[in-house]
C-alpha positions as CSV (number, residue, x, y, z in Angstrom):
1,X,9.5,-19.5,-20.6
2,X,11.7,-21.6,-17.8
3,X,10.6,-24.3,-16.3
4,X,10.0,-22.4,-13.0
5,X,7.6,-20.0,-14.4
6,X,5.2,-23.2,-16.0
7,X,5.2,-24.7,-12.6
8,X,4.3,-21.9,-11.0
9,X,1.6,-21.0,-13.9
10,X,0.9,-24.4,-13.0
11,X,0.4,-24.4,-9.8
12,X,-2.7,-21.9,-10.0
13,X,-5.0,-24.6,-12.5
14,X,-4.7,-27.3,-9.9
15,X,-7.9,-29.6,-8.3
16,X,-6.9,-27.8,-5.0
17,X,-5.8,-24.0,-4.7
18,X,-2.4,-23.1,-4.3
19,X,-1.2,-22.6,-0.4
20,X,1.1,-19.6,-0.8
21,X,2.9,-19.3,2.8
22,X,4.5,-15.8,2.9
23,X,8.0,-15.9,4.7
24,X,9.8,-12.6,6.4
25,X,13.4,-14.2,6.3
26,X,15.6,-16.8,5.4
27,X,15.0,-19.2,8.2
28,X,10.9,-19.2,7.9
29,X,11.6,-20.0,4.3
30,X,13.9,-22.1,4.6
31,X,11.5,-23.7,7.3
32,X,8.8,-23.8,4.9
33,X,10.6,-25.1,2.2
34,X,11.8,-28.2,4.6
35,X,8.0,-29.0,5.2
36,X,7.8,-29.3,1.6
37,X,5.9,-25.9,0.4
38,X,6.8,-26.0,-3.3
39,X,6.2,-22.2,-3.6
40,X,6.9,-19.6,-1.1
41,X,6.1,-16.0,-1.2
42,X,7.3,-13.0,1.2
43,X,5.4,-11.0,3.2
44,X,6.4,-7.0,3.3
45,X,5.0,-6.5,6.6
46,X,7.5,-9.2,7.8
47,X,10.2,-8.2,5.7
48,X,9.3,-4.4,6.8
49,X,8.7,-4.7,9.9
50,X,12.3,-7.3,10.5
51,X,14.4,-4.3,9.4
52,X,12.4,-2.0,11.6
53,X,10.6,-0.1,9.0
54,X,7.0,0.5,7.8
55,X,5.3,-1.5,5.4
56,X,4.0,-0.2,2.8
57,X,5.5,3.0,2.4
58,X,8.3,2.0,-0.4
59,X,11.0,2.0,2.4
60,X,11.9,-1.5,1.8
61,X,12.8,-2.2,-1.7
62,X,16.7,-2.5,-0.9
63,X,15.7,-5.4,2.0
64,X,13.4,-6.9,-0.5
65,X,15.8,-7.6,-3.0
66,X,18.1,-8.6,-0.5
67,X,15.8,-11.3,0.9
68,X,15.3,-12.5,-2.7
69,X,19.3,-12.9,-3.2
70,X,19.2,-15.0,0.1
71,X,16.1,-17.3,-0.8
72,X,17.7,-17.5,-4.6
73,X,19.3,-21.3,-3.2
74,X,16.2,-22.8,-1.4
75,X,14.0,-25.1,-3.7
76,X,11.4,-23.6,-3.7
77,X,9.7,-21.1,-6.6
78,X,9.2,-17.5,-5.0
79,X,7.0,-15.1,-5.0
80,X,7.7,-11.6,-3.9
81,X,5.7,-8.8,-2.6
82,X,7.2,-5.5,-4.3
83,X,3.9,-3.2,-2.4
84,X,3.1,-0.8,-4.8
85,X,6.8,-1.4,-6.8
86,X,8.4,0.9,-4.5
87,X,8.2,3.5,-7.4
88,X,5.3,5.8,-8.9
89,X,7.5,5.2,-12.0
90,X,6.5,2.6,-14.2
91,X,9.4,1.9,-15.9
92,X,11.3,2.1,-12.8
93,X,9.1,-0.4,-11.4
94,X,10.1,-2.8,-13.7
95,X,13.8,-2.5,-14.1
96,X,13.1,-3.3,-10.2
97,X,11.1,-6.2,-10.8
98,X,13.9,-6.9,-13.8
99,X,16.5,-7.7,-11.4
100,X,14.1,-10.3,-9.2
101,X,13.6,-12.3,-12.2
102,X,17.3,-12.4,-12.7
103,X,17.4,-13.6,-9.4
104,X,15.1,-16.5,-10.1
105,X,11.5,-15.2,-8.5
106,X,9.1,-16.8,-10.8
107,X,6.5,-14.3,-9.8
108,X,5.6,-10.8,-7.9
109,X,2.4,-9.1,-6.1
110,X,2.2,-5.3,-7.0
111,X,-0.9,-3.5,-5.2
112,X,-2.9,-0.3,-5.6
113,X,-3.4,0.8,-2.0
114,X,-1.4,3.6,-1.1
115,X,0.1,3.9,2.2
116,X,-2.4,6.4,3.2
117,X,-5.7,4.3,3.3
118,X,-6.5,5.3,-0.5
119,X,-6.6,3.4,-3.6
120,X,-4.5,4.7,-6.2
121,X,-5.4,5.7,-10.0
122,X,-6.8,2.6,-12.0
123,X,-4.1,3.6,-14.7
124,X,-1.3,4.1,-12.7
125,X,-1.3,0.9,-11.5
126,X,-2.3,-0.7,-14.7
127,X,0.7,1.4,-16.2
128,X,3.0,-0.5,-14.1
129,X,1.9,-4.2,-14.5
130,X,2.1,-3.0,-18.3
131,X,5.6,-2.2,-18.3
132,X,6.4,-5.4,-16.0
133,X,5.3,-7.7,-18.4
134,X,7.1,-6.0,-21.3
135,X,9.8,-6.2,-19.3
136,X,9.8,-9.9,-17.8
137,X,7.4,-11.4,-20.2
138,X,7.4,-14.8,-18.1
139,X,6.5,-13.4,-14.9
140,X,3.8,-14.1,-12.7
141,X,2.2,-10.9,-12.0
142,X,-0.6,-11.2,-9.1
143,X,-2.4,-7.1,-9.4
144,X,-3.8,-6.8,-6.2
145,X,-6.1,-4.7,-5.6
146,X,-7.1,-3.7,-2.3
147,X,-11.0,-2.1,-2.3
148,X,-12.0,-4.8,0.5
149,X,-9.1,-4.1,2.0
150,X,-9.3,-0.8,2.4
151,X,-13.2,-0.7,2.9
152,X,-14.1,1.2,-0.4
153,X,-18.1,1.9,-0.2
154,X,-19.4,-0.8,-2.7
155,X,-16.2,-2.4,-3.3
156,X,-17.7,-5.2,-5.9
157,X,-18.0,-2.8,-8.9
158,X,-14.8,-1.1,-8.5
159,X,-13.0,-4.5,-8.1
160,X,-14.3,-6.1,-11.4
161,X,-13.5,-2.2,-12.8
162,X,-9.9,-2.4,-11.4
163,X,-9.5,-6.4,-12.4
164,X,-10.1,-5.8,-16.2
165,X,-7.5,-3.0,-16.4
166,X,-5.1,-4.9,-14.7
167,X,-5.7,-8.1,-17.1
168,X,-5.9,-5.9,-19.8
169,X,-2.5,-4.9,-19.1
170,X,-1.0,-8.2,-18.5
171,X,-1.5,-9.3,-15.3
172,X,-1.8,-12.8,-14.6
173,X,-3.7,-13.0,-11.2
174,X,-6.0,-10.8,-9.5
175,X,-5.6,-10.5,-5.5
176,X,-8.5,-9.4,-3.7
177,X,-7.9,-9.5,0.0
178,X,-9.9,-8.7,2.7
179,X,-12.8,-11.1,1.7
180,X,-13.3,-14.6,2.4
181,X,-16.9,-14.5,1.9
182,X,-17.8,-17.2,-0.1
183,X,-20.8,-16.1,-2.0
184,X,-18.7,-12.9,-3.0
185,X,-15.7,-15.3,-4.3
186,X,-18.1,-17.0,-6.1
187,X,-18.8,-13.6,-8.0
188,X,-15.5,-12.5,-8.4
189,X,-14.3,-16.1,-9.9
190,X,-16.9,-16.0,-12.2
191,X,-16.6,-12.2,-13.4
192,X,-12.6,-12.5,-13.5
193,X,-11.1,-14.2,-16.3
194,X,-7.8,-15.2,-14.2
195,X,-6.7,-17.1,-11.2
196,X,-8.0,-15.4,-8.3
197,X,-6.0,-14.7,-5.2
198,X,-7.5,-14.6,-1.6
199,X,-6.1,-13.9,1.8
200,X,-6.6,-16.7,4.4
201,X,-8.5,-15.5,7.6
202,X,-8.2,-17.4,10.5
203,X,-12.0,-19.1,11.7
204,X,-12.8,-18.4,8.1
205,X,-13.0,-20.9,5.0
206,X,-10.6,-23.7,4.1
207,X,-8.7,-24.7,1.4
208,X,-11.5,-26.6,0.2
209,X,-14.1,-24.4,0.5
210,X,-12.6,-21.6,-1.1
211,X,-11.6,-24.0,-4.1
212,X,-15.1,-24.8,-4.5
213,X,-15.7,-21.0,-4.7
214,X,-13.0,-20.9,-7.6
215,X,-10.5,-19.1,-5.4
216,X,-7.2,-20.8,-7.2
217,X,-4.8,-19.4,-5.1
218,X,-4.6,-18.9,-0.9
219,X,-1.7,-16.4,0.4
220,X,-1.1,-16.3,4.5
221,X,0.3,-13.2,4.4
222,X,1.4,-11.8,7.3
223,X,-0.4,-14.0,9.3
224,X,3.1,-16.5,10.5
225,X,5.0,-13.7,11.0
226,X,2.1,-12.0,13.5
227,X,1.7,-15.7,14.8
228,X,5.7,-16.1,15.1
229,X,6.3,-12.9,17.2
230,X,2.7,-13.7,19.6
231,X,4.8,-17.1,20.3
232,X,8.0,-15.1,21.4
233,X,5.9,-12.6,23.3
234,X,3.8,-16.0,24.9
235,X,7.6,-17.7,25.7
236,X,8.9,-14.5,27.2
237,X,6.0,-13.9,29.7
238,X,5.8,-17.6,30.9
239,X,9.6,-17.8,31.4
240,X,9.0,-14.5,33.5
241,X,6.4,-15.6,35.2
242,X,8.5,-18.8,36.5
243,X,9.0,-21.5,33.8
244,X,7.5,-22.6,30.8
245,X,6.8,-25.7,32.8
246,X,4.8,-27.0,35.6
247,X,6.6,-29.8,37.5
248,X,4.5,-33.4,36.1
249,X,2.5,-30.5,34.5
250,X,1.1,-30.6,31.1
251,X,3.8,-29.3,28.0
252,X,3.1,-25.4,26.8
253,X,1.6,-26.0,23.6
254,X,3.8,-23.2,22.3
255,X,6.9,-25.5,22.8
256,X,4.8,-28.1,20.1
257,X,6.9,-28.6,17.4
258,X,9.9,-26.6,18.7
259,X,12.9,-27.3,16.9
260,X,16.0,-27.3,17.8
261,X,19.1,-25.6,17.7
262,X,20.6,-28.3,15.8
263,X,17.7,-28.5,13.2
264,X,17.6,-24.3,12.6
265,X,21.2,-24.8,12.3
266,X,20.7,-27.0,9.8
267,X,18.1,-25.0,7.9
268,X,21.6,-22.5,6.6
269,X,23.7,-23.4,4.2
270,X,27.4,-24.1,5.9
271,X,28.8,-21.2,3.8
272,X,25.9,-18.8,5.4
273,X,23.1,-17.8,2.7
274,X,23.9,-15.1,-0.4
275,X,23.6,-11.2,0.9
């Protein structure tokens, strides 16, 4: 196994959970990596949306790899989100997964909600974390599973149902986003013999608190790249309106923390990243 994949193994047995920031390009990982996030992951609504498709449709697997090429030289160990493999095929689904490995991602999210608001056969996604990890031993493989997600009527049974197949089949992490209740972590960390993955919800639980519900992993998700286009809609509007700036005014707090042109510049590599 590299030394990559024990970190990142390691990452997810920690005192606190593992924050798992999910960047949509090269510059908010690169960002992120600067601030000194050890792991990164991608977010395929980003990544989708960016290239002006839809997310989670399987449209995106060519951009996905693409991103991962790019990120392949930050310092950081990467996670990526491959939806549901972009592939009913198991064995294409890991030949896909194959070539991120070769590329240095330490670790992947495949999911079981289907693009139409459904939750796909227990096997066939349990086929496909099977073939992964014959494939890429070493990986990380995070089986999400998206009954709170999606709203499933009585979602705890068929989360602990969908959690054992997938373990049984090699997966290494369970995510189960949509919940941040903490009595209902609680559960699922108990019932689930691996490292359990939740979403972050803005106004909901901290770091902290969902550690001390077992969660051992935190992903943001799409949330910076929703956050990162309401700040370019906020900009525009105010410079339309007249100015981002009140003369002896108080400073926007959208311009906190702005960098500048010379620090984004300085955020790519002078040769331009890998395509």
């Amino acid at each position: 196994m590299t030394t990559s994949c024990v970190e990142f193994r390691a990452l997810h047995h920690s005192n606190r959970p593992l924050l798992l920031p999910n960047a949509w390009d090269y510059a908010s990982a690169a960002a992120l990596a600067a601030r000194g996030h050890r792991a990164i992951g991608t977010t395929s609504l980003g990544v989708a949306a960016a290239a002006g498709r839809p997310d989670g449709t399987g449209a995106t697997a060519a951009e996905t790899l693409a991103l991962a090429r790019r990120l392949r030289t930050l310092p950081v160990l990467l996670s990526v989100d491959v939806e549901a493999g972009f592939s009913a095929d198991p064995a294409a689904v890991a030949e896909y997964v194959a070539e991120l490995a070769g590329l240095g991602v330490v670790g992947v999210n495949l999911e079981d909600g289907r693009a139409d608001g459904t939750l796909s056969d227990l096997e066939d996604t349990a086929d496909k974390v099977a073939a992964v990890k014959a494939a890429v031993p070493d990986l990380f493989v995070n089986a999400r599973t998206d009954t709170w997600w999606l709203g499933v009527d009585d979602p705890m049974p068929q989360t602990l149902a969908r959690a054992r197949a997938y373990q049984a089949a090699g997966a290494d992490g369970i995510f189960v986003p949509g919940t941040v209740d903490l009595a209902t972590l609680r559960v699922l960390t108990r019932e689930i013999d691996a490292p359990l993955n939740a979403l972050y919800q803005p106004g909901g639980p901290g770091l902290d608190d969902l550690g001390r519900a077992g969660v051992a992993r935190v992903s943001t998700g799409s949330l910076l790249f929703r956050a990162a286009l309401a700040a370019v809609v906020a900009v525009a509007d105010d410079v339309r309106a007249g100015g981002l700036a009140v003369p002896d005014g108080p400073r926007p707090a959208v311009l906190d923390g702005l960098p500048s042109y010379a620090e984004v510049q300085g955020l790519v590599p002078a040769g331009g990243a890998e395509t």
